[in-house]
N, C-alpha and C positions, 0 to 999 in steps of 0.2 A: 537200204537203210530205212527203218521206220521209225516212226515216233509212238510211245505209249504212252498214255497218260491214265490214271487210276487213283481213285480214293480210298478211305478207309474208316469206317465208320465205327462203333460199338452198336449195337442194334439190340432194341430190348424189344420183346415178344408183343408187349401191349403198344409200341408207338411206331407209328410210320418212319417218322427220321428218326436217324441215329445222333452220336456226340461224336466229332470227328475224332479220332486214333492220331496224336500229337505222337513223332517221333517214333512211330512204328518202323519195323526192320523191313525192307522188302528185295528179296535177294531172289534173279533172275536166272533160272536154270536151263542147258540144254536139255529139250524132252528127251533126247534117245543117251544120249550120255552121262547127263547129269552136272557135267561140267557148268560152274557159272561163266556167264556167258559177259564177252565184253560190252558195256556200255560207256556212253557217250552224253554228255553236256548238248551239245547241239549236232548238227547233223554227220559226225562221223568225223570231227576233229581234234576236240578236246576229252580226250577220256575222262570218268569218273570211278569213283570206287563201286562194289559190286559187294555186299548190300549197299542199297541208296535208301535215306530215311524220309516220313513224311512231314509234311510241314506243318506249319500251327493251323490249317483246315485240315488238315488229314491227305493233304495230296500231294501225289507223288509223279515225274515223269521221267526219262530217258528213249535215249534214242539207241536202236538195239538192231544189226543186220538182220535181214530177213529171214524167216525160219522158223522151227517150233521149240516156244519155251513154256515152264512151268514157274509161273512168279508165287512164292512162299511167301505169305508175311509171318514175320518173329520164329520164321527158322526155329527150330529146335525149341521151343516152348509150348507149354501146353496150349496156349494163343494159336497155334500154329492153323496155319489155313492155303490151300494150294489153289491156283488160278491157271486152265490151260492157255493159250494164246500163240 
């Protein structure tokens, strides 16, 4: 079981920091299957739903058995952005 943690920015071309992404979708996929994958509140006891959204900084974490996934943020929207891990 690991722990990931990740934020989520809006990033504009002319400035170094972004404005953090409030409530962004971020849904955890198995790489080979595609299957979303179960996640966890803390370290493998209390499940959570699958997407998990980000908070009022834009971060987001779960705890997720070990393996290869692809995290999407806003899933199916033109927003859409994939992350391997």
């Amino acid at each position: 079981m690991i722990k990931y943690e990740g934020s989520v920015f809006n990033q504009r071309e002319t400035q170094d920091t972004g404005i953090a992404y409030v409530n962004a979708t971020v849904t955890v996929r198995k790489t080979f299957t595609g299957a979303k994958a179960s996640l966890f509140v803390d370290d493998g006891i209390t499940p959570t739903g699958n997407p998990v959204k980000s908070d009022s900084l834009g971060n987001y974490s779960f705890y997720v058995d070990s393996g290869e996934y692809n995290i999407i943020l806003n899933e199916g929207l033109v927003t859409e952005k994939v992350q391997h891990c």
